[in-house]
Every structure is written in C-alpha cells, then in structure tokens.
C-alpha positions as CSV (number, residue, x, y, z in Angstrom):
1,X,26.6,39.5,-7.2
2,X,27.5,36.2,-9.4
3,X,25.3,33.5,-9.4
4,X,26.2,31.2,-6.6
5,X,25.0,34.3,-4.1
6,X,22.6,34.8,-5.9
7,X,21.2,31.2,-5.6
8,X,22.2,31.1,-2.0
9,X,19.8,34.5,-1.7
10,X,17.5,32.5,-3.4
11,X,17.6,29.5,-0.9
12,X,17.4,31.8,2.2
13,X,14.7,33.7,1.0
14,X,12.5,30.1,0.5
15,X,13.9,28.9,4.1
16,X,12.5,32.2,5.5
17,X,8.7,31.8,4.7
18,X,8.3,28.2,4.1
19,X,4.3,28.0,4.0
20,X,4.3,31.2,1.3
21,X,6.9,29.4,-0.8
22,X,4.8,26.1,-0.7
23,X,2.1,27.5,-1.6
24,X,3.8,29.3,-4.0
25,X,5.3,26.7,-5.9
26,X,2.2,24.5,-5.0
27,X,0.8,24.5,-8.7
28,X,4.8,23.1,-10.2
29,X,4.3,20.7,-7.8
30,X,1.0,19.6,-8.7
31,X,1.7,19.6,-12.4
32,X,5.2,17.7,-12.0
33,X,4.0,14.8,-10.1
34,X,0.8,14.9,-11.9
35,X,2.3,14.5,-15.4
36,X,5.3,12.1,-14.6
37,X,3.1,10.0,-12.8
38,X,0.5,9.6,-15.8
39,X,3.9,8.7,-18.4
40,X,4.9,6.6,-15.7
41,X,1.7,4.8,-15.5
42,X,1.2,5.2,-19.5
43,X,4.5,2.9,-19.9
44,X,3.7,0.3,-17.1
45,X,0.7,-0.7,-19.1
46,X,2.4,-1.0,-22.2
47,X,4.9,-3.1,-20.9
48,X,2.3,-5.7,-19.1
49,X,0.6,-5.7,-22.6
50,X,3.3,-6.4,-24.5
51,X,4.0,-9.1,-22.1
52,X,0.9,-10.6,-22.7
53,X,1.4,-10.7,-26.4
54,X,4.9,-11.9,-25.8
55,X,2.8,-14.9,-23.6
56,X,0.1,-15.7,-26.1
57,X,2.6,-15.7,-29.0
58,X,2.9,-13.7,-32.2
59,X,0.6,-15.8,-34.2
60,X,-2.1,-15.0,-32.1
61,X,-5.0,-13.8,-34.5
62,X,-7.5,-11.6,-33.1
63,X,-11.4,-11.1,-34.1
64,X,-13.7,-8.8,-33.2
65,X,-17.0,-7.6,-34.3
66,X,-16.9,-3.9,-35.9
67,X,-14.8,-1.9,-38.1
68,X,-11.9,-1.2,-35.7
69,X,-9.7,-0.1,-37.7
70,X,-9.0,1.8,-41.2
71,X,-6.5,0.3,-44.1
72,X,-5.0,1.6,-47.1
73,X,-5.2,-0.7,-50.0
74,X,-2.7,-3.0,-49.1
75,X,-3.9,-3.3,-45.6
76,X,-2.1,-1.7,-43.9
77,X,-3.3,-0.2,-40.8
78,X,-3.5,3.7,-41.4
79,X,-6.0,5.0,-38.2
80,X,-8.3,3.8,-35.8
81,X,-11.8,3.8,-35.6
82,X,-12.9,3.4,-32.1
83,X,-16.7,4.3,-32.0
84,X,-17.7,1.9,-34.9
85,X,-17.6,-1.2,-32.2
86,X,-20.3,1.0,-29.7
87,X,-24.0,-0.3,-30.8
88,X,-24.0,-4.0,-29.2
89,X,-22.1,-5.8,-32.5
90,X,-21.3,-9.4,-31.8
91,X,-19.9,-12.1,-34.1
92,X,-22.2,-14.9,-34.7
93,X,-22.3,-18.8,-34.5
94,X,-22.3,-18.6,-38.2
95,X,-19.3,-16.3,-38.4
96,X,-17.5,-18.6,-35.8
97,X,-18.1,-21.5,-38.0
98,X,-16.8,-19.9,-41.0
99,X,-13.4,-18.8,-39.1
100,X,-13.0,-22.1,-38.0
101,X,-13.4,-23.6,-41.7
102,X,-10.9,-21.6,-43.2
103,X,-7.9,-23.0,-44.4
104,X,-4.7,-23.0,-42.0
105,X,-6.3,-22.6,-38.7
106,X,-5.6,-24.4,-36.1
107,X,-7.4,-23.2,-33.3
108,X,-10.3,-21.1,-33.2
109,X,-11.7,-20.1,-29.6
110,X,-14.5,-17.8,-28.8
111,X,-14.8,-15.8,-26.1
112,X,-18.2,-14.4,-24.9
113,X,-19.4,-12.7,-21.7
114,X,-22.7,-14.2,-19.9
115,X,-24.2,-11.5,-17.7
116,X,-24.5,-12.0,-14.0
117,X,-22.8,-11.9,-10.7
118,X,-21.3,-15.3,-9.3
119,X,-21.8,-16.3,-6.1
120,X,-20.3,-18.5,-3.0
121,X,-23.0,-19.3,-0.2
122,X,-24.8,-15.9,-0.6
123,X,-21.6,-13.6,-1.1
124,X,-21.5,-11.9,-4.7
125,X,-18.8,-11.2,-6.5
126,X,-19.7,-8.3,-8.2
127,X,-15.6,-7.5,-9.3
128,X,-16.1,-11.3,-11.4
129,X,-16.8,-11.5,-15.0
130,X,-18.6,-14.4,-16.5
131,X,-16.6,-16.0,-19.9
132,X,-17.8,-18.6,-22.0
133,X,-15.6,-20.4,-24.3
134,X,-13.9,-23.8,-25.2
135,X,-11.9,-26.4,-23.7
136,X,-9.0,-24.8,-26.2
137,X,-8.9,-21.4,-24.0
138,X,-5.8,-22.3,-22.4
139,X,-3.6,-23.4,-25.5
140,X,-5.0,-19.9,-27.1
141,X,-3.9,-17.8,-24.1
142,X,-0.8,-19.8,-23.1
143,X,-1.9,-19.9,-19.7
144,X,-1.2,-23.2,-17.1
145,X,-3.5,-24.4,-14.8
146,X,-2.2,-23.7,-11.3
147,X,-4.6,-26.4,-9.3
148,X,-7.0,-29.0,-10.4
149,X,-7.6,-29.2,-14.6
150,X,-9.6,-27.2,-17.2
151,X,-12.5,-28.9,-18.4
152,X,-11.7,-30.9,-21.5
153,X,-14.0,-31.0,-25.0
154,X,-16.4,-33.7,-23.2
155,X,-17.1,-31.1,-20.6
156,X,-18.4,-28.4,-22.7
157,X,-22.3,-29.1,-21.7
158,X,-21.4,-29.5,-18.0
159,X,-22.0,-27.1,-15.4
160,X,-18.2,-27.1,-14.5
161,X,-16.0,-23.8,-14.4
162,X,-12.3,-22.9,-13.8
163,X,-11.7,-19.4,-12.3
164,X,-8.7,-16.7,-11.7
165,X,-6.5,-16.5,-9.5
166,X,-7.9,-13.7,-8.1
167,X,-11.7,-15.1,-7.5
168,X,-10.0,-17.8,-5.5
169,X,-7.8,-15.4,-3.1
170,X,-10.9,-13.6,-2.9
171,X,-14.2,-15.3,-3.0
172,X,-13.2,-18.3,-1.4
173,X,-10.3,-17.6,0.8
174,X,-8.1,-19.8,-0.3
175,X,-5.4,-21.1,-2.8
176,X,-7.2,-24.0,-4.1
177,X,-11.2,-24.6,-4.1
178,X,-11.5,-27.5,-5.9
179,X,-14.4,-29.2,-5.6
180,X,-16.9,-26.1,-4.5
181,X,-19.1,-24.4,-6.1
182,X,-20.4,-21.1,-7.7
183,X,-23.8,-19.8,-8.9
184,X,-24.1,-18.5,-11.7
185,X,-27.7,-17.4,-12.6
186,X,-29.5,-20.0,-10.6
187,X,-27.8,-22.6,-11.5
188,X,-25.0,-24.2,-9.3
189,X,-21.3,-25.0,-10.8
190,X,-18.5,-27.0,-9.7
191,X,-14.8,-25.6,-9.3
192,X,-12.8,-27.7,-11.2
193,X,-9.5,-25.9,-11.7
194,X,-7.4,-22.6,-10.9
195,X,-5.6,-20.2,-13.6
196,X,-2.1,-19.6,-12.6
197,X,-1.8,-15.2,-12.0
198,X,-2.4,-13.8,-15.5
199,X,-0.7,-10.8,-16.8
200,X,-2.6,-7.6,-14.9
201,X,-3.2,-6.0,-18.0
202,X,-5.3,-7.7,-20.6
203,X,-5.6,-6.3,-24.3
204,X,-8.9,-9.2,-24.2
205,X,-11.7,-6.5,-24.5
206,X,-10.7,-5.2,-21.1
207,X,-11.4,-8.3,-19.1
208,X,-9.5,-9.0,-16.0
209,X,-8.6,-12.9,-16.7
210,X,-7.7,-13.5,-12.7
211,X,-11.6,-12.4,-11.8
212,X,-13.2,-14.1,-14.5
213,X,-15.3,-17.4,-14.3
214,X,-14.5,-19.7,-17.7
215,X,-17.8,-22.0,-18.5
216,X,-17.8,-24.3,-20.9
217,X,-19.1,-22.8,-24.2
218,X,-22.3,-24.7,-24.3
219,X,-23.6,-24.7,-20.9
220,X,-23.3,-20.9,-20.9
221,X,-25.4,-21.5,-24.1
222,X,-27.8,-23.2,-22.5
223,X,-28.5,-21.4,-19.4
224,X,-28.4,-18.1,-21.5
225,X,-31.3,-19.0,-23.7
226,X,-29.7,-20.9,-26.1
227,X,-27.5,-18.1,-27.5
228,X,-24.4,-16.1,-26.7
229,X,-23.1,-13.2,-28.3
230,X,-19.5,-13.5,-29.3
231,X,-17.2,-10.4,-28.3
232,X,-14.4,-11.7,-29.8
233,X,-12.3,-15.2,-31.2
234,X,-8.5,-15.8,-30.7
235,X,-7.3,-18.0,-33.8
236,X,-3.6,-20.0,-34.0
237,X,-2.9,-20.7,-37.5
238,X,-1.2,-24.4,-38.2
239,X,2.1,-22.5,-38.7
240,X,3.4,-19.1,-37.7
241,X,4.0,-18.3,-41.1
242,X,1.2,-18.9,-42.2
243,X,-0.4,-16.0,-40.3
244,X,-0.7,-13.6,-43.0
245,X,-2.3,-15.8,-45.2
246,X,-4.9,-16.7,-42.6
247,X,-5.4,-13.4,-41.8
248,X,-6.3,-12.6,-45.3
249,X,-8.4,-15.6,-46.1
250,X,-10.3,-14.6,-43.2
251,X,-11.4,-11.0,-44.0
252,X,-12.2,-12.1,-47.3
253,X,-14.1,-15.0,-46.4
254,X,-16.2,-12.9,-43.9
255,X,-16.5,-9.7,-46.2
256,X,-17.9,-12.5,-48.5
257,X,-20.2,-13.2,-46.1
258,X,-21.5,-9.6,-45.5
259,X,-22.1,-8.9,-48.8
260,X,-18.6,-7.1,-49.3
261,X,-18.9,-5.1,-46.1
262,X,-15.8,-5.2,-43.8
263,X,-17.6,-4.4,-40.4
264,X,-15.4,-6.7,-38.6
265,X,-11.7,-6.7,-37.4
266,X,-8.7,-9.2,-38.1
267,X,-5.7,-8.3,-36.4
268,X,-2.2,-9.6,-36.1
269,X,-0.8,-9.9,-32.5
270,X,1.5,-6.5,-34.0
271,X,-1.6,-4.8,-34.5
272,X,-3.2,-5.6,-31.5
273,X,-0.3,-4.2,-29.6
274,X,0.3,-1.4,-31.9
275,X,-3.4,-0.2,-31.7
276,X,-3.1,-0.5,-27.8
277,X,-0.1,1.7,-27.7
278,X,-1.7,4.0,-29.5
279,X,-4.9,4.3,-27.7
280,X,-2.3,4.6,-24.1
281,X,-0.1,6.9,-25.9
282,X,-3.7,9.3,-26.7
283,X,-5.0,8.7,-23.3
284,X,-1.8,9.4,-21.5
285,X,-1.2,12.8,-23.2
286,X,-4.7,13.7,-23.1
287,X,-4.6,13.5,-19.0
288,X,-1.0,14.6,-19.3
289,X,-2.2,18.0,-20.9
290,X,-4.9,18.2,-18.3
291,X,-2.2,17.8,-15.9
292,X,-0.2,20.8,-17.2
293,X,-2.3,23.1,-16.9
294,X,-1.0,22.9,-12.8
295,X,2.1,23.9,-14.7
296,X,0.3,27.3,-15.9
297,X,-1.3,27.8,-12.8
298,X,2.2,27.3,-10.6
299,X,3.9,29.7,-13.2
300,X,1.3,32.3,-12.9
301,X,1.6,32.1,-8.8
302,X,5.4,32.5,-9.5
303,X,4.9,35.3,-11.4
304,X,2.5,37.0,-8.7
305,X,4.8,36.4,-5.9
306,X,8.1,38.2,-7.5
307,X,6.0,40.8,-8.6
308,X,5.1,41.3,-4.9
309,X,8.9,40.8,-3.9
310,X,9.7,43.7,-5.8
311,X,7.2,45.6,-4.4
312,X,8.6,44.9,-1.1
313,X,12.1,45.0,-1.8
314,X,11.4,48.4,-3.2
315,X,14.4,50.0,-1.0
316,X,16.4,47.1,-0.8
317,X,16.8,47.6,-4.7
318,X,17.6,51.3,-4.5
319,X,20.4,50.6,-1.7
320,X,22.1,48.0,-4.1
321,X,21.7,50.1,-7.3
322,X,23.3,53.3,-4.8
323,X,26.1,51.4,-3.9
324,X,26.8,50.0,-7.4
325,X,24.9,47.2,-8.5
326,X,23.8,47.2,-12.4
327,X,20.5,46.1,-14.0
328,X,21.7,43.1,-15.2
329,X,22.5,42.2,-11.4
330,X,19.2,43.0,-9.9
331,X,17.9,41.0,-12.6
332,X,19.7,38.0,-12.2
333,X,18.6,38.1,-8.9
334,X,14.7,38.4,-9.2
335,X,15.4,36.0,-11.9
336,X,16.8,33.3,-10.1
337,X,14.2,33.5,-7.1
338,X,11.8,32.5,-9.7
339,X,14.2,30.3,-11.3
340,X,14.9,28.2,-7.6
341,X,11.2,28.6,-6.6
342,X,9.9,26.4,-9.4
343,X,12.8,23.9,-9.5
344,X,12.3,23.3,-6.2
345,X,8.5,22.6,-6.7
346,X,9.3,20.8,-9.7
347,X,11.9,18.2,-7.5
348,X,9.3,18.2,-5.0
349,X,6.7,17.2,-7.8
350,X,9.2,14.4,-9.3
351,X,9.5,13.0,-5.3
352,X,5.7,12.4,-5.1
353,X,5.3,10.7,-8.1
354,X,8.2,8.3,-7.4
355,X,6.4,8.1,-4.4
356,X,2.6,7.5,-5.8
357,X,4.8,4.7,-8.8
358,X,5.7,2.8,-5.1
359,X,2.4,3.2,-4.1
360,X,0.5,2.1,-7.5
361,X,2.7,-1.1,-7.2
362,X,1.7,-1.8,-3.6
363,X,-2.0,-1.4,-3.7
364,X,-2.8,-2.2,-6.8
365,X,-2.2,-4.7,-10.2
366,X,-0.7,-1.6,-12.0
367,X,3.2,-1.7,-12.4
368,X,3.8,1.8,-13.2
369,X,7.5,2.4,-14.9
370,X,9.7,5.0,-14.1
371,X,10.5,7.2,-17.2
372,X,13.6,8.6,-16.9
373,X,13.5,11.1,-19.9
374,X,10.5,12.6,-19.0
375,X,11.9,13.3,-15.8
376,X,14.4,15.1,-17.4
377,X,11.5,16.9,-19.2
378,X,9.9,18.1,-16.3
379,X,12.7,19.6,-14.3
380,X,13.2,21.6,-17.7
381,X,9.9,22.7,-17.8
382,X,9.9,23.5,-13.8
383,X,12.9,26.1,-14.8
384,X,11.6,27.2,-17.6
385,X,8.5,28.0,-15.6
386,X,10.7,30.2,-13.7
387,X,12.4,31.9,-16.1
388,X,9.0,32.7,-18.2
389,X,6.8,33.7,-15.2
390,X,10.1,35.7,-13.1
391,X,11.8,37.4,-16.2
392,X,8.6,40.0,-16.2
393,X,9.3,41.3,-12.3
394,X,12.7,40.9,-12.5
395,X,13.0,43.4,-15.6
396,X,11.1,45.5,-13.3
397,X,12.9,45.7,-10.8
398,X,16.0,46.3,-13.0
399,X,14.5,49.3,-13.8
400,X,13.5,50.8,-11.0
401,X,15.1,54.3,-10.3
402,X,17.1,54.0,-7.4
403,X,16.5,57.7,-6.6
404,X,12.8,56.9,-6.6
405,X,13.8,53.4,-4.9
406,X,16.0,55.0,-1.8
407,X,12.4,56.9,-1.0
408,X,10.8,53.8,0.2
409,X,13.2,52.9,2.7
C-alpha cells in the first residue's frame, strides 16, 4: 500500500481509540510543549534585558562586589564565575569614593538594599524591596518620573521615598499617592513621586524596579545603623567614548586598593548583557534537557504500543502477506503508525505551549517569544521519535511468517 493509505490507516487507527492514543503519545506531548515553552520563555527574557540595556544606554558601567567574571590578559571576558559573589561581599563607602574620584566619570550611583517590609496603615508589602541610593538614580537608569518628583541632592537625609509603579497599583490602589506614606522599619516616609513601568526584566541584581521603594541614600544610612552595604554602583562616564578608559582606570584603581587582588567586577553594558545571555542560555537548556526526557518517555510508550499492535494484528499481517503484500509494505505501515502517533503528540505539544506563551503574557510580567526554529526542531524530533521507537515493531512485523501469522486468525 503507498503511503497516503498508509497514513490514512494511520489516522483511523488514532480516531478509533482516542484515550489509548492520548495517552500514548502523552509523553511527546509533554516534552514538546515543555521544551518550546522554556526557549520561548528563554528568548522573552533576553529580549526585555536587552531592552533595558538599550534604556540605560551603552555607556552604562556596572560594579559589583566579587570576582564575577574570568579575563584573559587583555581583558577580555573568557568564563564566568558565578559562586565567587555568594559569602555576603559588598563594596564599601571607601570603594564608592574612589569610583567616584576616578578620572572621566560622570556619574556614580550606588545602589543598596535596606532589609524590611514596607508598610501602608498595617498592610505589608512583602513583594516590595527596599533601595537606597542617590538623587542621580534616575539619570543612571534613564527612567522618567510618571507623578510627583524624585527627591533632589537636598533630600538625601529626608525621610522621603519614590516607589514603582507596581507598589502604587498595589499597595495603595491607585495611580498616584503623592503625599502618603510608608513605613519602613519604624519610621514613617512620605510619597513623593511615582516611576513610570520599568522594563519587567531587570539585569540590576534581580531586583524588580516597579516594587521597589528608592530612599534617599543617607536616611537609609541613618535608620540602618549608620551603614549600608553596597550591592552594586552604575557609573556614566563624561563621554561614551571614554568608557573603556574608565573601565580600566577603575579596576586598576580598586585592585590598587586591595593589595592587587581583583575580587570585584567592572563590566561594560556588552558584558552585562552578554553574561546574562549566557547564564539564560545555561538555564534554558538545563530545564530544556529536563524537559526531554518527556521525549524518551513518549518514545518508549510509542515503542510499547506498536509492539502490542503487532501482537494484535498478528492475523491481519498474515492475510496481507497471503494475498501479496511484501515486507517493505508491512513495514511502512507499522512504521508510519509510530511515525503519525508522535507527530500528532508533537503538534499537540507545540499548541499548548503557544497556548501557555498567551498565558505567560496575560498573568504575568514575562513576555515569552515565539521561536520559530525551534518549532521546527521539535516537530523533527516528534518524527524522529517515531521512526526510532516504531522501526523495532515494525521490522517485526515484516518478518513475521504469514504461515505462522494466518494461524492466529
């Protein structure tokens, strides 16, 4: 029989027993929409971060305490060295001060968390994170003020904060809570301005920017004992082309400080993002490979499946080999069972992710981006599934006698 009858076969035999093939091609299904929906979520966070560098701008320096990175001799990044920034390293004031005297910068702001839970009229808001930094914070992030103003360099010993977007819509109710306030360990705060929506995705040590709080550097200071631990500084040179000498006069002014230890990290805003990639890309095919192994699982049901359908088809085998039919046909048409089962699973798979990307954009920040290659990729692997896991029964029923077939009929 050529293929089209065989495929129509194929088709009927699915429409026949609708639960069995379900569950049958349950594990293709599970590994499809598992897989493109992890790519498909891998690529939506690149794409918000590299907005976010696109926002801040490219001569957006970045410091942060530990070695985070390795470099060859001439700097170049070569690896990354995530656990060395796990033991509680901050920058210090000192540190800070020395950034901000070296030559060509413009701007240096720091950016600390205080520990704590805001609160509005006994409600916490336990999703919020506490920032300190400088009346510069918006020129560094490129960020407007949606309502009211960010408190200015006079401000930065007053118990005045501005807050997300996001801490407004949800702590308050409303678009625009000027004028109210928010504790923040014990001590009460006024509302003085609103962030416009910041980029969902922030490369800024993980922080969510639309549910943080921004106090003024020094009162967080104050009310945190007179000390704050810096997680990180955002630097603007005077020029953009000047970033690469900053960025070199700052490592070496800091490894001078640390007695010619580099257990810091100075990174361009192509770094940042290139580092950030990589860490999505490992993530993303970590999970993905977890994923797949729904692949393994849905091939091995395949296999078991045909190998039953040959059992049961015992006689209809013999009658098709008695009244002609040659190996290679029998084969072809165990082969394609398997072959339709798993695409059909695997187009059932792509459906639910498209469905769970819709979702992700719905419900949540995330902005999940539809990958059209590596759907491509897993309707490939959804045949090949079939052909690996149906090629075994198939050549066995190929090679059945048909003498000994014809008995079970």
């Amino acid at each position: 029989m050529m293929l089209p009858g065989n495929i129509r076969m194929a088709v009927d035999s699915v429409k026949s027993s609708k639960l069995h093939s379900f569950l049958t091609m349950f594990g293709i299904i599970v590994g499809v929409a598992s897989v493109v929906t992890m790519v498909s979520l891998g690529e939506g966070f690149k794409q918000q971060i590299r907005g976010q560098v696109a926002q801040s701008g490219a001569d957006i320096i970045t410091i942060r305490p530990g070695r985070l990175v390795n470099r060859d001799t001439n700097g170049e990044v070569t690896g990354l060295n995530i656990f060395s920034t796990i033991g509680g390293n901050a920058i210090s004031e000192k540190e800070l001060g020395i950034i901000r005297a070296t030559p060509n910068v413009k701007e240096a702001v720091p950016f600390s968390i205080v520990t704590g839970i805001p609160s509005y009229e006994n409600t916490d808001y336990t999703s919020g994170t506490i920032l300190a930094t400088t009346d510069l914070a918006p020129q560094i992030l490129n960020q407007e003020i949606d309502v009211g103003n960010f408190y200015d360099a006079g401000e930065n010993d007053k118990n005045v904060v501005v807050i997300g977007r996001r801490i407004a819509d949800e702590l308050y109710k409303e678009q625009a809570p000027i004028g109210k306030h928010i504790m923040i360990r014990g001590q009460r705060f006024l509302v003085v301005g609103i962030f416009k929506e910041f980029p969902s995705i922030s490369i800024n040590a993980g922080t969510d920017f639309n549910r943080s709080v921004f106090v003024p550097y020094d009162a967080a200071k104050r009310i945190n004992g007179g000390s704050l631990p810096i997680f990180e500084v955002l630097v603007r040179p005077t020029s953009p082309d000047q970033v690469n000498s900053v960025v070199d006069n700052i490592r070496n002014q800091l490894r001078a400080d640390h007695q010619g230890q580099e257990d810091f990290t100075v990174l361009k805003s192509e770094e940042n993002l290139m580092i950030a990639d990589n860490l999505l890309d490992l993530a993303t095919i970590l999970i993905a490979s977890i994923a797949g192994i729904s692949l393994l699982v849905g091939g091995i049901g395949i296999m078991n499946i045909m190998f039953a359908l040959v059992t049961e088809r015992t006689g209809e085998v013999g009658i098709r080999k008695a009244i002609g039919a040659s190996n290679q046909q029998i084969l072809g048409q165990f082969l394609v069972e398997a072959i339709v089962l798993s695409t059909i699973g695997g187009f059932i798979g792509i459906a639910l992710s498209l469905a769970a990307n819709v979702a992700f954009r719905i419900l949540t920040d995330l902005e999940p981006v539809i990958n059209i290659p590596i759907i491509g990729i897993a309707t490939g692997v959804s045949i090949a599934v079939g052909i690996i896991s149906g090629v075994i029964p198939a050549l066995r029923a190929a090679r059945k006698d048909p003498i000994e077939a014809l008995r079970s009929v």
